[in-house]
PDB file of N, CA, C and O in Angstrom, chain B, residues numbered from 101:
ATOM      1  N   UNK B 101       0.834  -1.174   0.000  1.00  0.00           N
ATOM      2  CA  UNK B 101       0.000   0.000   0.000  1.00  0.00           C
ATOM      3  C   UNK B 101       0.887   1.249   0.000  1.00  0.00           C
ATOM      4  O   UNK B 101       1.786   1.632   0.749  1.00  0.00           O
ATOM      5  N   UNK B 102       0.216   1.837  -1.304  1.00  0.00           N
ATOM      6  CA  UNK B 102       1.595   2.943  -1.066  1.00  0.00           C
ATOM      7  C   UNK B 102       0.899   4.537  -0.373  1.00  0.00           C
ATOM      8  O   UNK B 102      -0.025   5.009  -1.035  1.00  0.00           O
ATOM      9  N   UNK B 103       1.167   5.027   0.421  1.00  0.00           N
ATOM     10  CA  UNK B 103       0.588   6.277   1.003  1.00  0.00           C
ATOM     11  C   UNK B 103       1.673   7.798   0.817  1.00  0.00           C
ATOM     12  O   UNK B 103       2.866   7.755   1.116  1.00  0.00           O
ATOM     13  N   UNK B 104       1.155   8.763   0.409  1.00  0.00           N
ATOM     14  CA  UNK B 104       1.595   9.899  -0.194  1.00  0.00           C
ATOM     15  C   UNK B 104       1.689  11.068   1.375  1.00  0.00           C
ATOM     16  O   UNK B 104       0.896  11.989   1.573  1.00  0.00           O
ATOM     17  N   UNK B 105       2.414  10.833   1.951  1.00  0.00           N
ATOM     18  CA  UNK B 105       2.364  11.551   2.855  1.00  0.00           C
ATOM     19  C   UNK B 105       3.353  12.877   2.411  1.00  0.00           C
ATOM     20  O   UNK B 105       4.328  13.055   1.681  1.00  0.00           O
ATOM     21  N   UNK B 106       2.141  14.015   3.670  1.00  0.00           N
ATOM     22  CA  UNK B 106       2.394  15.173   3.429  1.00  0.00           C
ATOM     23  C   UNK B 106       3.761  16.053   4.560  1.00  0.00           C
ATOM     24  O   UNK B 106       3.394  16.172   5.729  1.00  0.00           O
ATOM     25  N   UNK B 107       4.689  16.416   4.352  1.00  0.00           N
ATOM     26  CA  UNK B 107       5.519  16.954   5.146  1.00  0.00           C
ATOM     27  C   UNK B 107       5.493  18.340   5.522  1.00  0.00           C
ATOM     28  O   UNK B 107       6.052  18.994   4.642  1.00  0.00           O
ATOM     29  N   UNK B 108       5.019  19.160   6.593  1.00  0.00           N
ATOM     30  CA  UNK B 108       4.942  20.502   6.734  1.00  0.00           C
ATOM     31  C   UNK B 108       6.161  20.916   7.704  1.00  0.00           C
ATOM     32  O   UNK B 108       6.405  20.094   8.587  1.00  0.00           O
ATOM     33  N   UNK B 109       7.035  22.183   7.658  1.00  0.00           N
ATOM     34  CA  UNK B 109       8.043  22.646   8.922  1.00  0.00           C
ATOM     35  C   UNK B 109       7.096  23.424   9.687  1.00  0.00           C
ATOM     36  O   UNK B 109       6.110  23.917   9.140  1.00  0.00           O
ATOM     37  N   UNK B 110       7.276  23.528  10.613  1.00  0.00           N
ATOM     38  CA  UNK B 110       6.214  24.239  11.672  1.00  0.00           C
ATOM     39  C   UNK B 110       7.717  24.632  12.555  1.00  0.00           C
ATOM     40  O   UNK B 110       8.469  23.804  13.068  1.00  0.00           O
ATOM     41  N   UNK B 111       7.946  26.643  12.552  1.00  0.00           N
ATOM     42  CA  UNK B 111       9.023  27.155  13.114  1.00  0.00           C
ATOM     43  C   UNK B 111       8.163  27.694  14.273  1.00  0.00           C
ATOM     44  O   UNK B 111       7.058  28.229  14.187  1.00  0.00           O
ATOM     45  N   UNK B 112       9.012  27.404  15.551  1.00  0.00           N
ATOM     46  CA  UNK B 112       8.098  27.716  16.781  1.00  0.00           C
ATOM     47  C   UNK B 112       9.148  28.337  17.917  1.00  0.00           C
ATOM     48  O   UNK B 112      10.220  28.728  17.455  1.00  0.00           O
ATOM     49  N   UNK B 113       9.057  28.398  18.586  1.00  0.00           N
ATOM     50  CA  UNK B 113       9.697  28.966  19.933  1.00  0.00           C
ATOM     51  C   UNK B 113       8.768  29.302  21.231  1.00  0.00           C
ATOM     52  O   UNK B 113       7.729  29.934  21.044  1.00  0.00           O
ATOM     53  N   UNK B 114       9.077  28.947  22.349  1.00  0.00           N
ATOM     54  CA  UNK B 114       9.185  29.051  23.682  1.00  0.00           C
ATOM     55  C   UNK B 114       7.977  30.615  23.751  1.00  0.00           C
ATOM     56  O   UNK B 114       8.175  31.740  23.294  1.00  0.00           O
ATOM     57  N   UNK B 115       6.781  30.079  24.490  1.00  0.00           N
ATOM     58  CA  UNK B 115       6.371  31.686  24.968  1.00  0.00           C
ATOM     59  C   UNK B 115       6.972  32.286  25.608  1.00  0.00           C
ATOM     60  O   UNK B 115       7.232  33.441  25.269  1.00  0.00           O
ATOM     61  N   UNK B 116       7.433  31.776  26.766  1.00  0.00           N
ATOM     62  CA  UNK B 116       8.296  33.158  27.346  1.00  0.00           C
ATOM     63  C   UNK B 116       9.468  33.582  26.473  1.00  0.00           C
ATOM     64  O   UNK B 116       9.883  34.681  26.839  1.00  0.00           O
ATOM     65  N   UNK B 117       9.943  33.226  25.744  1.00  0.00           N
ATOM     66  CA  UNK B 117      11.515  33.764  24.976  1.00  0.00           C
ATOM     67  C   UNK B 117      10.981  35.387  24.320  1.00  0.00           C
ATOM     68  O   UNK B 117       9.871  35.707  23.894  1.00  0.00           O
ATOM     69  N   UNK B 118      11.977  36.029  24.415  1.00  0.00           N
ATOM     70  CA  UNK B 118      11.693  37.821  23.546  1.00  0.00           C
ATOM     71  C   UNK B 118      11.078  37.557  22.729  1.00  0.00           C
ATOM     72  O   UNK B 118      11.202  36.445  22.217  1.00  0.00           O
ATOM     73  N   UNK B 119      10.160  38.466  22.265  1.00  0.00           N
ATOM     74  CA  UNK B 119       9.403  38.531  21.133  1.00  0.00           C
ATOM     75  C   UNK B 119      10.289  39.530  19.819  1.00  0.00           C
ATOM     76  O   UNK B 119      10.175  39.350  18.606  1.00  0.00           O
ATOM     77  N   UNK B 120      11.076  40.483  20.443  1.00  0.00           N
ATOM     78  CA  UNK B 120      11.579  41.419  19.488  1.00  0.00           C
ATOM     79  C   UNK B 120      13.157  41.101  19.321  1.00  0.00           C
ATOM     80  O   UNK B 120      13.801  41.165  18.274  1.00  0.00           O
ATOM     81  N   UNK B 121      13.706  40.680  20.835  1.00  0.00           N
ATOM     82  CA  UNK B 121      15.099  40.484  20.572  1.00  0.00           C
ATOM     83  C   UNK B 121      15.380  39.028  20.080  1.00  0.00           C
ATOM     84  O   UNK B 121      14.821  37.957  20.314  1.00  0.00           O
ATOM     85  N   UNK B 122      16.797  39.496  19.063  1.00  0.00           N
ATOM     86  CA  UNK B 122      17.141  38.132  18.628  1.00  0.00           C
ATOM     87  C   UNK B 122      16.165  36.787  17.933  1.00  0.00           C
ATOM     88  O   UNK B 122      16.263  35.571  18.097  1.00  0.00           O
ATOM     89  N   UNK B 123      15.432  37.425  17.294  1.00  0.00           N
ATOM     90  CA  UNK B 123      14.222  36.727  16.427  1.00  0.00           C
ATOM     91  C   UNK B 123      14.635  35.049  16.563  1.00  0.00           C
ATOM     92  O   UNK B 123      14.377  34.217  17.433  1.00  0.00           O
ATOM     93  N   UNK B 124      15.581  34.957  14.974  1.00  0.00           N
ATOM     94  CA  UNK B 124      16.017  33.797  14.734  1.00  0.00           C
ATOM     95  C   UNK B 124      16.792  33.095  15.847  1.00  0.00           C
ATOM     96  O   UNK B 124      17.267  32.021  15.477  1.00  0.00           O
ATOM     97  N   UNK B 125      16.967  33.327  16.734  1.00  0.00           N
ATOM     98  CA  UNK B 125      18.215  32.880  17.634  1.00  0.00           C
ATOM     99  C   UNK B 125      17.083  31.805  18.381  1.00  0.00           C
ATOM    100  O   UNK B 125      17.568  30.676  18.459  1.00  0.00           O
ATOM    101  N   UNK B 126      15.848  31.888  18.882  1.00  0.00           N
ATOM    102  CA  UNK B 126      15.500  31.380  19.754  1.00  0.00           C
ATOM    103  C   UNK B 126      13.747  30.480  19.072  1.00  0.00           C
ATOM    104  O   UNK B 126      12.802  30.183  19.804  1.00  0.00           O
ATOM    105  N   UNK B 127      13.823  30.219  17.356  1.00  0.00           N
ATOM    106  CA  UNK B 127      12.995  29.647  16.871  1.00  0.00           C
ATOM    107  C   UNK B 127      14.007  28.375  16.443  1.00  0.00           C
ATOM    108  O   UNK B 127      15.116  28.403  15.909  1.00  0.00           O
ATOM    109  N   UNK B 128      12.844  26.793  17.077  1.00  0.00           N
ATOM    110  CA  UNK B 128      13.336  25.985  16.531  1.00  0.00           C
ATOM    111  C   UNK B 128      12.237  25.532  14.936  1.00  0.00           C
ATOM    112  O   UNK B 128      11.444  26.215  14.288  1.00  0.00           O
ATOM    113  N   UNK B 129      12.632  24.301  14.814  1.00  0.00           N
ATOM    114  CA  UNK B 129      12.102  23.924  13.506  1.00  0.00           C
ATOM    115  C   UNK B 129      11.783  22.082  13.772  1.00  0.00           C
ATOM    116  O   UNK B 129      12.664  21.231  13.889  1.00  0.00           O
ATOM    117  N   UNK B 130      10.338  21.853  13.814  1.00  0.00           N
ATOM    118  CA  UNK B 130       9.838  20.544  13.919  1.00  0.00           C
ATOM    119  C   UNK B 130       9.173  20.321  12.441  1.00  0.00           C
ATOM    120  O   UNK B 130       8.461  21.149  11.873  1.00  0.00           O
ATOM    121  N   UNK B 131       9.579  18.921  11.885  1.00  0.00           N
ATOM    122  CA  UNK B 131       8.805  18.537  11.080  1.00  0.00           C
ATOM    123  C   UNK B 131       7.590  17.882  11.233  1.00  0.00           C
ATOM    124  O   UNK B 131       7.536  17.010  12.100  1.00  0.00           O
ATOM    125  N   UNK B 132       6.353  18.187  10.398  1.00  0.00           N
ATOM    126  CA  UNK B 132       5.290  17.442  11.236  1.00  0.00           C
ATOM    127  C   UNK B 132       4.850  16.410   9.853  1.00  0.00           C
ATOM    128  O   UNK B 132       4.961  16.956   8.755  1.00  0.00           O
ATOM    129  N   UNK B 133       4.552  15.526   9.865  1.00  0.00           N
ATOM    130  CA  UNK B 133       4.033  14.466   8.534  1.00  0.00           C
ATOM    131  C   UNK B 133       2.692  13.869   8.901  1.00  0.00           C
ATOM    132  O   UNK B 133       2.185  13.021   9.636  1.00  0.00           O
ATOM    133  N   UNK B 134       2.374  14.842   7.918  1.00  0.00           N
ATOM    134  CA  UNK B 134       0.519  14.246   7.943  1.00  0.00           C
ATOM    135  C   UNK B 134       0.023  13.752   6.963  1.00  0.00           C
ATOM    136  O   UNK B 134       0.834  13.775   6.037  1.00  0.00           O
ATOM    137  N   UNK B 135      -1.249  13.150   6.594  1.00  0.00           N
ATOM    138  CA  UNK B 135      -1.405  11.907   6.010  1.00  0.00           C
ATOM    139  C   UNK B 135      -2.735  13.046   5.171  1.00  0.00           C
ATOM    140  O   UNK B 135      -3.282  13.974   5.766  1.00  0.00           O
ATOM    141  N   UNK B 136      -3.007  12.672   3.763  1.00  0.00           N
ATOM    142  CA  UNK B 136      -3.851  13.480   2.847  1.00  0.00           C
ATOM    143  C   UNK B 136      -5.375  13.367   3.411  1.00  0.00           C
ATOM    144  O   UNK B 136      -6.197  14.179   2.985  1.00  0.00           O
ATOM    145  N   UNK B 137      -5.744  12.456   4.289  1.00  0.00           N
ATOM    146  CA  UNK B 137      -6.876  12.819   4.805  1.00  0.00           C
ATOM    147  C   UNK B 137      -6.901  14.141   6.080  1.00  0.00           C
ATOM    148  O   UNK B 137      -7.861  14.867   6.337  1.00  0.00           O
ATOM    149  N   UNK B 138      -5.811  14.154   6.602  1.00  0.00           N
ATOM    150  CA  UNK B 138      -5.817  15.258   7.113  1.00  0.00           C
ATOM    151  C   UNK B 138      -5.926  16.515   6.694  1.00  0.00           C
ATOM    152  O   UNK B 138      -6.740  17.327   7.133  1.00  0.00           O
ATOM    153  N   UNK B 139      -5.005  16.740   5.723  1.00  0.00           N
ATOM    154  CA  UNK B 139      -4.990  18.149   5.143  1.00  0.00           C
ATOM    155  C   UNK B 139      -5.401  18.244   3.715  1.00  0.00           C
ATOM    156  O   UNK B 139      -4.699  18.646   2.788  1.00  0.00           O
ATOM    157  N   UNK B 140      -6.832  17.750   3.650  1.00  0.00           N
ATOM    158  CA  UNK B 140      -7.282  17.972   1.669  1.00  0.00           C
ATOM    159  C   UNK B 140      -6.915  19.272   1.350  1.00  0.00           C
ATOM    160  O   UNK B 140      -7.034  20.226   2.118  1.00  0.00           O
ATOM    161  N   UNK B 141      -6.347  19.331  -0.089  1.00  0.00           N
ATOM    162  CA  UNK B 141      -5.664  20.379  -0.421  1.00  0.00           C
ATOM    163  C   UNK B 141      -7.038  21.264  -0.732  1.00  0.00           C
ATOM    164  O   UNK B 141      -6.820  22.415  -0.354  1.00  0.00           O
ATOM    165  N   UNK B 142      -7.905  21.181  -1.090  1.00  0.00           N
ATOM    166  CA  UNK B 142      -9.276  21.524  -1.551  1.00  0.00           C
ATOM    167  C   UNK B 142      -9.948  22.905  -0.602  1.00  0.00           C
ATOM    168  O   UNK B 142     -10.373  24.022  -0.895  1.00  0.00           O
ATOM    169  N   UNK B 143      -9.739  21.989   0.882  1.00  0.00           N
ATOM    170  CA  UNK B 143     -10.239  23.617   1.782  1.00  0.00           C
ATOM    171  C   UNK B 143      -9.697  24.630   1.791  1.00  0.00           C
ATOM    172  O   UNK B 143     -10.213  25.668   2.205  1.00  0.00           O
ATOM    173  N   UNK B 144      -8.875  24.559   1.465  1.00  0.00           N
ATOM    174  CA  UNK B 144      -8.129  26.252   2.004  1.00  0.00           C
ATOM    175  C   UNK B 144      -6.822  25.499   2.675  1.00  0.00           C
ATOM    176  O   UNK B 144      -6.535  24.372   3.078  1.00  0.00           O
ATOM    177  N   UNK B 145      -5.999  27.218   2.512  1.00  0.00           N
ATOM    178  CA  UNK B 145      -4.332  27.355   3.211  1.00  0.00           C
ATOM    179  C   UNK B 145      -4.918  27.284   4.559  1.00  0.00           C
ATOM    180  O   UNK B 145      -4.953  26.084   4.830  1.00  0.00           O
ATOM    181  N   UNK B 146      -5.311  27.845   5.368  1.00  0.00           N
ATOM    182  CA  UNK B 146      -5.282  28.450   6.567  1.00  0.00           C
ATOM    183  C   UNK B 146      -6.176  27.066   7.267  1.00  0.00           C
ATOM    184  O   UNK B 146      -5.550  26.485   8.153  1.00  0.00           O
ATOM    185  N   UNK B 147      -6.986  26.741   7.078  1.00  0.00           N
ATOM    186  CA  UNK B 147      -8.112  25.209   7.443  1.00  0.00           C
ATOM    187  C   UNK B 147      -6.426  24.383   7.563  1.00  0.00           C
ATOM    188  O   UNK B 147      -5.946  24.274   8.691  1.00  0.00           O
ATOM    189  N   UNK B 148      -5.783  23.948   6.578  1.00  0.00           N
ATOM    190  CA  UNK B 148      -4.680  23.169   5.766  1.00  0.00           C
ATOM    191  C   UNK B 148      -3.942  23.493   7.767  1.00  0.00           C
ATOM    192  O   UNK B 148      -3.894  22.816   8.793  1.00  0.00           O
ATOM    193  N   UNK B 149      -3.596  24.641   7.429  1.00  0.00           N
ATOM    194  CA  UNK B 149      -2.095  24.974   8.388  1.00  0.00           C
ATOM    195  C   UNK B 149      -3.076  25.098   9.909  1.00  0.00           C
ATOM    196  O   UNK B 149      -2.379  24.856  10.894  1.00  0.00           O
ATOM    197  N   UNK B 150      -4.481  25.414  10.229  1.00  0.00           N
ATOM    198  CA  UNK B 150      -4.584  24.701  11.509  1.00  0.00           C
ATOM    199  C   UNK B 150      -4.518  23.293  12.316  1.00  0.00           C
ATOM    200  O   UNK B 150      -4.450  22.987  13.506  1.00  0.00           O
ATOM    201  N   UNK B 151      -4.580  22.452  10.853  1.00  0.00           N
ATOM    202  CA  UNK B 151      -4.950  21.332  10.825  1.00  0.00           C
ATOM    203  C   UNK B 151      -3.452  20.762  11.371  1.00  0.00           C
ATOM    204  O   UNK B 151      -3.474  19.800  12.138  1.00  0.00           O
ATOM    205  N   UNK B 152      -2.245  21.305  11.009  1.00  0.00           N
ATOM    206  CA  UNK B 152      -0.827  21.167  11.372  1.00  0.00           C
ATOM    207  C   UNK B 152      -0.549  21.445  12.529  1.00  0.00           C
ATOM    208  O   UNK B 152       0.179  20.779  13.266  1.00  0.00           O
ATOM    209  N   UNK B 153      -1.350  22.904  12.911  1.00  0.00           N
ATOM    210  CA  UNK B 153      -0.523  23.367  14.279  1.00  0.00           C
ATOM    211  C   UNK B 153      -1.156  22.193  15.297  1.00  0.00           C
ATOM    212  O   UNK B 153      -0.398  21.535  16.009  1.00  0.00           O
ATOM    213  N   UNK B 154      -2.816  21.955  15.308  1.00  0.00           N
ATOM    214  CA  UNK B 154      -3.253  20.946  16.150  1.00  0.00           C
ATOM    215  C   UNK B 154      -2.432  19.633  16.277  1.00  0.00           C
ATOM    216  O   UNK B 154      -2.043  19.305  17.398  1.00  0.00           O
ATOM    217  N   UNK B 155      -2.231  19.094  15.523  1.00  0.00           N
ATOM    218  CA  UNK B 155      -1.347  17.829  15.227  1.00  0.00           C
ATOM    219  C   UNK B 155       0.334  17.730  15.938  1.00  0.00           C
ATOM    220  O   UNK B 155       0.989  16.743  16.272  1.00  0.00           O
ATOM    221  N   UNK B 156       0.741  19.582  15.997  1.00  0.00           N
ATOM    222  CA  UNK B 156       1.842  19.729  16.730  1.00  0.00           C
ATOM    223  C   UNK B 156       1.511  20.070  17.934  1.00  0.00           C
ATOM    224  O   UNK B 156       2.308  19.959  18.865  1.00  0.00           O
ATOM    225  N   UNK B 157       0.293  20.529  18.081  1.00  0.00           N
ATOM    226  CA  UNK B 157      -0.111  20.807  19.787  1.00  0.00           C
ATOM    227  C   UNK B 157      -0.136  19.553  20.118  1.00  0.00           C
ATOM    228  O   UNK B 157       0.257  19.324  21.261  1.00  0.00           O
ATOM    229  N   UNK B 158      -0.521  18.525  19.396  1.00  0.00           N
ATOM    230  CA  UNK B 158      -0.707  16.897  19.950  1.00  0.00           C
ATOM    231  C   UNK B 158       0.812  16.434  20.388  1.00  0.00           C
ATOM    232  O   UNK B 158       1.254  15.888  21.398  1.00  0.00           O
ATOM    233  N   UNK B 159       1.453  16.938  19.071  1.00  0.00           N
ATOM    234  CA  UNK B 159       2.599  15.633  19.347  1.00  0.00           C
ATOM    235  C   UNK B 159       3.297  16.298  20.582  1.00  0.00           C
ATOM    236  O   UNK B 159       3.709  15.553  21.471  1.00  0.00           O
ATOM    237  N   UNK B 160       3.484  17.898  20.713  1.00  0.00           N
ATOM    238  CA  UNK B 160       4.888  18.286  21.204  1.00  0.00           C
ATOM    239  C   UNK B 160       4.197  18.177  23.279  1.00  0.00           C
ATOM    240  O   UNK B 160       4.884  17.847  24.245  1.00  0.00           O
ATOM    241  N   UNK B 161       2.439  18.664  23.282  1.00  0.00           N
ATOM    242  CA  UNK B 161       2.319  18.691  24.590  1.00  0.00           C
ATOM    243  C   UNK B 161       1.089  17.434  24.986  1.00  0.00           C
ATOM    244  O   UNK B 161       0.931  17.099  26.160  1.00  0.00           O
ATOM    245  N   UNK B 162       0.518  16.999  24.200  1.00  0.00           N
ATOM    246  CA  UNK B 162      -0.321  16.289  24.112  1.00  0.00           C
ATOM    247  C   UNK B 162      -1.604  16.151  24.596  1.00  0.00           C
ATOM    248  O   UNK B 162      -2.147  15.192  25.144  1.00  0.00           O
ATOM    249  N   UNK B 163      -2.154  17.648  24.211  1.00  0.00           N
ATOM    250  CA  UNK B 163      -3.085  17.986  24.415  1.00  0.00           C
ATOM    251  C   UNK B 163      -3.922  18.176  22.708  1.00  0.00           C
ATOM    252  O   UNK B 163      -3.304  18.012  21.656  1.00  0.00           O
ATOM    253  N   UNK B 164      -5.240  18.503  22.780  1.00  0.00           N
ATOM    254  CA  UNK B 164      -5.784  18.382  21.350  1.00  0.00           C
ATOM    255  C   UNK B 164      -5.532  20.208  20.690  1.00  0.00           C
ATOM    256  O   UNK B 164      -4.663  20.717  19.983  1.00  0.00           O
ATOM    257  N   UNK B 165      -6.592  20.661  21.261  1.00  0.00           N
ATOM    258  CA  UNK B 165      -6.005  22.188  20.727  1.00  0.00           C
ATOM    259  C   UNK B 165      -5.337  22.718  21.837  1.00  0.00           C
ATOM    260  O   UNK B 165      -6.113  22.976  22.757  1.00  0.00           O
ATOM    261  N   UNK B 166      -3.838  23.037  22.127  1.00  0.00           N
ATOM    262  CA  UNK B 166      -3.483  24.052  22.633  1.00  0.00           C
ATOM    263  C   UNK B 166      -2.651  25.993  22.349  1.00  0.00           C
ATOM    264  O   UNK B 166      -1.524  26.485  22.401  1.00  0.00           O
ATOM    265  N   UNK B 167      -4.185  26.515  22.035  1.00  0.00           N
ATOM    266  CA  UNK B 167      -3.301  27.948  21.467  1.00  0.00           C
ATOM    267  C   UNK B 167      -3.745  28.422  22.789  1.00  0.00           C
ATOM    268  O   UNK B 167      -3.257  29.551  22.836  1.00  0.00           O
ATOM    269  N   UNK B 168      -4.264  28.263  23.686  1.00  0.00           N
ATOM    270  CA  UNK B 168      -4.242  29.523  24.785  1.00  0.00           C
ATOM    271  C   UNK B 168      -3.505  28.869  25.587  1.00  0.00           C
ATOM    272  O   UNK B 168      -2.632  29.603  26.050  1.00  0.00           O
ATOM    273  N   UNK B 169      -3.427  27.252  26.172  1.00  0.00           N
ATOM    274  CA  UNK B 169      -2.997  27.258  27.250  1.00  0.00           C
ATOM    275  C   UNK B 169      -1.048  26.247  26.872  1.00  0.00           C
ATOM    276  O   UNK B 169      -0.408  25.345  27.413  1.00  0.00           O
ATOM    277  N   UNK B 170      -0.880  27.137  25.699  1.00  0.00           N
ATOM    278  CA  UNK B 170       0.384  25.932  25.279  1.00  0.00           C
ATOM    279  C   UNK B 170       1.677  27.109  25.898  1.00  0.00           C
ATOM    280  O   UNK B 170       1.714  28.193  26.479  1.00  0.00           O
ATOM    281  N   UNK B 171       2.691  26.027  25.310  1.00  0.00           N
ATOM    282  CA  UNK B 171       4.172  26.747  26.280  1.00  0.00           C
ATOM    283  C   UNK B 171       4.568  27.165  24.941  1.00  0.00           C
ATOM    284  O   UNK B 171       5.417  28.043  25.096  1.00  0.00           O
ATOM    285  N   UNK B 172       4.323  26.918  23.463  1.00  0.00           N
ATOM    286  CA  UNK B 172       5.205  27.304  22.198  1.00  0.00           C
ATOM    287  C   UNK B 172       4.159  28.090  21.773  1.00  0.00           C
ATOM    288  O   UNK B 172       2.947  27.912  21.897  1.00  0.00           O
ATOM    289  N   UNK B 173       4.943  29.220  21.117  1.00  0.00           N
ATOM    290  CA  UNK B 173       4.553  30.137  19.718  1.00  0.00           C
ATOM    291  C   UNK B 173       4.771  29.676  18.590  1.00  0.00           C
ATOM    292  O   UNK B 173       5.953  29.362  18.450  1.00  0.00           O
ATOM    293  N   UNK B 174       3.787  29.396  17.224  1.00  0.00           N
ATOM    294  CA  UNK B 174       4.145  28.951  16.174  1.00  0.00           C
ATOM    295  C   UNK B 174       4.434  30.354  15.321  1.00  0.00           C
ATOM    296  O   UNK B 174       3.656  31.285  15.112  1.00  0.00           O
ATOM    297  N   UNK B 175       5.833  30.187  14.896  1.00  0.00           N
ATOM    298  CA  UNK B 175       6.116  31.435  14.127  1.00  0.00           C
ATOM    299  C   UNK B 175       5.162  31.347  12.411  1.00  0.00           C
ATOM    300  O   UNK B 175       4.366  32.104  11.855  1.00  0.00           O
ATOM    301  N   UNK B 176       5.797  29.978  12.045  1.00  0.00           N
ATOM    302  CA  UNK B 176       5.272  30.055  10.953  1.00  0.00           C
ATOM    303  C   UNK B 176       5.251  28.412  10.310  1.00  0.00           C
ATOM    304  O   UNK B 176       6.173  27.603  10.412  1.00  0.00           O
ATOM    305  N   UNK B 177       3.971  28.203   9.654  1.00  0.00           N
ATOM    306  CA  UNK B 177       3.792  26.662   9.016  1.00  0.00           C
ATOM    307  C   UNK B 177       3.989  26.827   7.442  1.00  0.00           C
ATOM    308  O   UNK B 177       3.554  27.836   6.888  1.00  0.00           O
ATOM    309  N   UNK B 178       4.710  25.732   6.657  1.00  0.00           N
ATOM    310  CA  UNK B 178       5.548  25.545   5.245  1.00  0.00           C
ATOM    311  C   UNK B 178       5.305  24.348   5.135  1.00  0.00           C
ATOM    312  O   UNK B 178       4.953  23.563   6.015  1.00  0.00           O
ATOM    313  N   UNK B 179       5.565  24.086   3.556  1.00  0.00           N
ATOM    314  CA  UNK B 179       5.477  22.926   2.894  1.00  0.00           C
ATOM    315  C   UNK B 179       7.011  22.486   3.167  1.00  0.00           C
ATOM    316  O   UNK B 179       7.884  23.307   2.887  1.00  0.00           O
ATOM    317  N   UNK B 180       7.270  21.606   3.541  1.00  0.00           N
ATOM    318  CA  UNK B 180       8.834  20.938   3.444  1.00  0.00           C
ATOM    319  C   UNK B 180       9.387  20.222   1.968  1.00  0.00           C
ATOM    320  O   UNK B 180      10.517  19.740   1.901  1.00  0.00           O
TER     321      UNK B 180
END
């Protein structure tokens, strides 16, 4: 069975770390690989790239959605 999986970079960093100083210095870079039922290319970018950050709120704290109560900032989600 062959499966077409999808690879996104999701660049994040630490909430407490500066927001203004030293930008790049304190963003890391996780790859996240999701599977085409997750992210149909069909809905939309933004549907697409929540669908990523949830999946990294899963893996990194393991919770389902965490944007209010998580410890990372997602700078920015990409195609790898």
């Amino acid at each position: 069975m062959k499966r077409n999986l999808i690879v996104y970079k999701v660049d994040y960093k630490l909430k407490s770390d500066s927001w203004h100083q030293d930008r790049e210095k304190f963003i890391k870079t996780k790859r996240i690989v999701m599977e085409p039922y997750e992210v149909p290319q069909k809905t939309g970018y933004w549907l697409n790239h929540n669908n990523v950050e949830k999946k990294f709120a899963k893996q990194m704290m393991g919770i389902e959605d965490g944007y209010w109560d998580s410890r990372y900032r997602v700078m920015r989600v990409r195609k790898a």
